[in-house]
C-alpha positions in Angstrom: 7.0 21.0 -14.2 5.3 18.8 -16.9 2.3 16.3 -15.8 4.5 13.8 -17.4 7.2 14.0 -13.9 4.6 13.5 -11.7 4.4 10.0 -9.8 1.9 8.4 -7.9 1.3 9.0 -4.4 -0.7 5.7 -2.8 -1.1 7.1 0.7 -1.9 4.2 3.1 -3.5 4.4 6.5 -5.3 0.9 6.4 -1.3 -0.3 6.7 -0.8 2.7 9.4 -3.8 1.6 11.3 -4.0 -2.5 10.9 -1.3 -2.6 14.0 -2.9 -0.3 16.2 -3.7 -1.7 19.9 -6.4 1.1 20.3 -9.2 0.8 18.0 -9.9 4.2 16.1 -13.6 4.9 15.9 -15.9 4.5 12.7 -16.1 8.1 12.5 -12.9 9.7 13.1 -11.6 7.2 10.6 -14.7 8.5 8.2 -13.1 11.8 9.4 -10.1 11.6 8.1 -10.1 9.9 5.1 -12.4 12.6 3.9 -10.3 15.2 5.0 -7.0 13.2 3.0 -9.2 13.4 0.1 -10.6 17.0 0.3 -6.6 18.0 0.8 -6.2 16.3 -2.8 -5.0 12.5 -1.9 -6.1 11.0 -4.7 -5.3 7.6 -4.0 -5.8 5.7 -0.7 -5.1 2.3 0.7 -8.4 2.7 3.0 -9.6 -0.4 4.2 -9.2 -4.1 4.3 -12.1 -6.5 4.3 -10.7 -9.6 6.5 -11.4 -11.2 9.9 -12.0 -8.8 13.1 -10.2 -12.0 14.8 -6.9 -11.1 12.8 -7.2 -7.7 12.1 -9.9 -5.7 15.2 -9.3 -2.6 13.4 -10.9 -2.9 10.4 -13.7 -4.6 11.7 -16.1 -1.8 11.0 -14.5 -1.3 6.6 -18.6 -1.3 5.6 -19.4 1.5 7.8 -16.1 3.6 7.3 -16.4 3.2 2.9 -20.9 4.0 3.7 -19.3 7.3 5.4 -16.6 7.7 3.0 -18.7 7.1 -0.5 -19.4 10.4 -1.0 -15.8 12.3 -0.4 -14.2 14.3 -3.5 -11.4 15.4 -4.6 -10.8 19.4 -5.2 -11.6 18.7 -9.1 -14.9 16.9 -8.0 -13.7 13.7 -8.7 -14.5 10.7 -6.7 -10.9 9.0 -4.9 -9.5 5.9 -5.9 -10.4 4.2 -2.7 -8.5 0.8 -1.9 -10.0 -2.3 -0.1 -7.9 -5.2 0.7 -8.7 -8.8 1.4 -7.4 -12.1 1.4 -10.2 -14.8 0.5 -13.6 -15.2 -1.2 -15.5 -13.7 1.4 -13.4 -10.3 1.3 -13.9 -10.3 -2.2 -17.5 -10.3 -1.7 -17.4 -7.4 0.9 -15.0 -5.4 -1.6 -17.5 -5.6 -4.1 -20.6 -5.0 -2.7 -19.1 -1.6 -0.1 -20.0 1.8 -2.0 -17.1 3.8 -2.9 -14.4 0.7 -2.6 -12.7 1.6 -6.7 -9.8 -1.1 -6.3 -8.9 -4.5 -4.9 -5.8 -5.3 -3.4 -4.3 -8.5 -2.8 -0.9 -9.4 -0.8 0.3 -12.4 -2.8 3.9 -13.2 -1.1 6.6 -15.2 -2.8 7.6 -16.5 0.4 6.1 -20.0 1.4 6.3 -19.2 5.0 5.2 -16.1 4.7 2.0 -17.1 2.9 1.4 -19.9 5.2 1.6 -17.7 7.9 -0.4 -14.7 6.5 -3.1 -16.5 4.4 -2.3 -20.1 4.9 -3.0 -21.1 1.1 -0.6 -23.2 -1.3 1.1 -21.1 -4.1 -1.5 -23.1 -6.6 -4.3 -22.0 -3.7 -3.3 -18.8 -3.7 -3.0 -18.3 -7.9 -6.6 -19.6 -8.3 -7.7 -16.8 -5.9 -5.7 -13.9 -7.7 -7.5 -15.2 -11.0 -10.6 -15.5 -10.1 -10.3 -11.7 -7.9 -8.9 -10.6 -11.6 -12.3 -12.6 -13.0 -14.8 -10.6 -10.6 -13.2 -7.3 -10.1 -13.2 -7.2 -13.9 -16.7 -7.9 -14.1 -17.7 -5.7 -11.5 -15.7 -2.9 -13.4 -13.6 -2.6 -10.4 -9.8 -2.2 -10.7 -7.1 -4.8 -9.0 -3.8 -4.2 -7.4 -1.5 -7.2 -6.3 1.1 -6.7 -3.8 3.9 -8.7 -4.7 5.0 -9.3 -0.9 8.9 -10.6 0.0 9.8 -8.9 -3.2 12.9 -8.0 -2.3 14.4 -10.8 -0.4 13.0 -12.3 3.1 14.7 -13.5 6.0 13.6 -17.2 6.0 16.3 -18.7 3.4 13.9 -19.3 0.8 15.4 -19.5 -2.6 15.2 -15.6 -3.6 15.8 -13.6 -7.0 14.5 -11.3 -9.4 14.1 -14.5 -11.6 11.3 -15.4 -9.1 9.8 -11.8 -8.8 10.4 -11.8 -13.3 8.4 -15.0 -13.2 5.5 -13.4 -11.1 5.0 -10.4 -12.6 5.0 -12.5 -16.0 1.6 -14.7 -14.8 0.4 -11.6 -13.6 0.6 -9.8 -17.0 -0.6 -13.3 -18.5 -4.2 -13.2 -16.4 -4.9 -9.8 -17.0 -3.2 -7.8 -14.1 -2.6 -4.1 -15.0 -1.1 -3.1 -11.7 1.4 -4.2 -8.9 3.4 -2.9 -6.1 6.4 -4.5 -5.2 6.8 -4.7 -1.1 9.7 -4.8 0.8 7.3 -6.4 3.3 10.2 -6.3 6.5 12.4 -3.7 5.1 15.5 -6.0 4.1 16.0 -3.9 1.1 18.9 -1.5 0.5 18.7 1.8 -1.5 21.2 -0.1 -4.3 19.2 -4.1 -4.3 15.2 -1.9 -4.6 17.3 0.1 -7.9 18.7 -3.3 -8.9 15.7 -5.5 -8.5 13.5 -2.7 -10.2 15.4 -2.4 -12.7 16.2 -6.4 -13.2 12.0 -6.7 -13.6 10.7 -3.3 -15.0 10.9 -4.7 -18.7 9.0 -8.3 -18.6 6.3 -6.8 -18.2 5.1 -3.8 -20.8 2.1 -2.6 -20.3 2.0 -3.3 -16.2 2.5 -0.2 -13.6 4.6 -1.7 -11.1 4.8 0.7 -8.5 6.9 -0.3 -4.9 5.5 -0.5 -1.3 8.8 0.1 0.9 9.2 -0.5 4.6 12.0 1.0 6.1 13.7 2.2 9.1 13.7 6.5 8.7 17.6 6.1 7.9 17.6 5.4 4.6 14.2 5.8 3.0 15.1 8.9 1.1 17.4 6.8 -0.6 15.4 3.9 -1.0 12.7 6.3 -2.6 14.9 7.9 -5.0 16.5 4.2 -6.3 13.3 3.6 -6.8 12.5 6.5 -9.1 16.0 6.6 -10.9 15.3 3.1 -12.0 12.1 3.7 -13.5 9.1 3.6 -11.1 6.3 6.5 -10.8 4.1 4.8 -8.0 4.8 5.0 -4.0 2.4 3.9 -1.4 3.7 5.4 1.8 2.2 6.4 4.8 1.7 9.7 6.7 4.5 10.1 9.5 5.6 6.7 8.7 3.1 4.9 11.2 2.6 1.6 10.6 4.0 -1.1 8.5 3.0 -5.1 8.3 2.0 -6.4 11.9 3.2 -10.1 11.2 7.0 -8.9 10.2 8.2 -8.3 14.0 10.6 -4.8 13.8 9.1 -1.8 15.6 11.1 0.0 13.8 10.9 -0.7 10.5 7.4 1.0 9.2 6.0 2.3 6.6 7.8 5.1 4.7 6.9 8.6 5.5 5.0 10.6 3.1 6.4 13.5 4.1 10.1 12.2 3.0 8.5 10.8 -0.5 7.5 14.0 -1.3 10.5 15.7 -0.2 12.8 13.7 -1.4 11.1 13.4 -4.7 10.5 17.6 -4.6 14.0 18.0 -4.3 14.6 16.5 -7.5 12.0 18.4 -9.5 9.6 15.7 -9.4 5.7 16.5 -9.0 3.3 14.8 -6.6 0.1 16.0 -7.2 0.5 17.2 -3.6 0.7 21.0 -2.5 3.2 21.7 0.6 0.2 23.3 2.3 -1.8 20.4 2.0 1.1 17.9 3.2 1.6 20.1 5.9 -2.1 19.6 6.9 -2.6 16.0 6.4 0.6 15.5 8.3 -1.1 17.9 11.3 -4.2 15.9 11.3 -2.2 12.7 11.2 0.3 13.4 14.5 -3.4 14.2 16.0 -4.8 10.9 15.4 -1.6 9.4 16.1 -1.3 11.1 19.9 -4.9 9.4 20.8 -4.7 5.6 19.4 -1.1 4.6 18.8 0.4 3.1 22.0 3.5 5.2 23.7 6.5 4.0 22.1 4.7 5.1 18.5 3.5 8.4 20.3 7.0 9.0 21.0 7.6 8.7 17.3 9.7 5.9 17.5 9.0 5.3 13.8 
């Protein structure tokens, strides 16, 4: 199996965690992203650096990234470590917490959306992705932008990949290098993520455009492998499939297992940087965590 078939893995407990009633503790989260990176996750959405109001779990990102600075990979490498935030002021935390490698952003294409998540303008809301592009640059930091509602959203908006082309085109145009299109409350079918990707993966040479699925476990093999037939190598997912976005309403509709991303994407030959022994024992460590903070109906693994 050549380097050149591997994809990305973007493994993302922030997104797991952000819905969470029970708040996990500083250093069990320290805990376990330092064993995901010792086990060889090379890439983690860790953190987000936003109000406690909004978000009570990641009210303590300083602390966890202070505990988390000095975790490598097996090579010795240090993680790329994600921190995501929403204004000026999660900027500044981004920046100045040890260890935090990349900024991510959420910018939706949805009005309502965005007024409900952020409550910015779309001009607001462009001034802040370049000037985030201006200071992570600066700082020698890298940026992600989720393109959220990318695949449709259920508020009859005017939707298409024209909008999502459009996007990833201003993107390119200020300097963006990365994005991850979300299918922020898992509307998308296995054909519409292969069609969309597919409709956009050109405008833009020169960009990784990796996707961020939601999805009900029925179904998210098949979303996955759309996704890679059409030409994408970059998957954030999450362990067991806990989580997903706490403002999009379906219990049941979470983030994508790792577990089937790697399967799925094993079963066609595909390498993830990932051993099955080290799946196996992030997944372990994840139903652990899971048993003690999510509430019942997510114990019972209703995801």
């Amino acid at each position: 199996m050549s380097h050149a078939d591997e994809v990305s893995i973007v493994e993302c407990p922030r997104d797991a965690w952000q819905g969470l009633k029970k708040i996990i503790p500083t250093n069990e989260k320290v805990e376990y992203l330092s064993g995901l990176v010792k086990l060889g996750f090379r890439r983690i959405d860790a953190v987000s650096f936003v109000s406690p109001k909004h978000v009570p779990q990641m009210a303590d990102s300083e602390a966890v990234m202070k505990g988390l600075s000095r975790a490598r990979l097996p090579s010795g490498e240090a993680p790329e470590i994600i921190g995501i935030v929403v204004n000026q002021q999660g900027l500044e935390r981004a920046l100045a917490a040890p260890g935090v490698t990349t900024v991510g952003y959420p910018y939706s294409i949805s009005a309502y959306f965005r007024r409900a998540n952020v409550n910015m303008s779309r001009a607001e809301t462009r001034a802040l992705v370049e000037q985030i592009q201006r200071e992570t640059r600066a700082a020698k930091r890298s940026f992600v932008v989720y393109v959220s509602m990318a695949f449709g959203n259920p508020y009859e908006e005017p939707w298409g990949p024209e909008i999502v082309e459009e996007t990833l085109v201003w993107l390119k145009g200020i300097g963006v290098r990365t994005v991850s299109l979300a299918d922020t409350v898992g509307t998308a079918s296995p054909k519409s993520v292969g069609d969309l990707y597919r409709a956009v993966k050109d405008c833009v040479a020169g960009v990784e455009i990796g996707v961020h699925l939601h999805s009900r476990p029925e179904g998210a093999a098949e979303k996955v492998l759309a996704a890679y037939e059409a030409g994408c190598r970059r998957f954030d997912c999450a362990l067991t499939g806990l989580g997903g976005c706490p403002f999009a309403g379906d219990e049941l509709v979470g983030n994508i297992a790792t577990e089937t991303v790697i399967t799925a994407l094993e079963a066609r030959g595909v390498g993830t940087g990932i051993s099955r022994d080290s799946l196996a024992a992030a997944s372990a460590m994840t139903h652990r965590l899971r048993e003690k903070y999510a509430h019942d109906s997510e114990a019972a693994g209703s995801h």
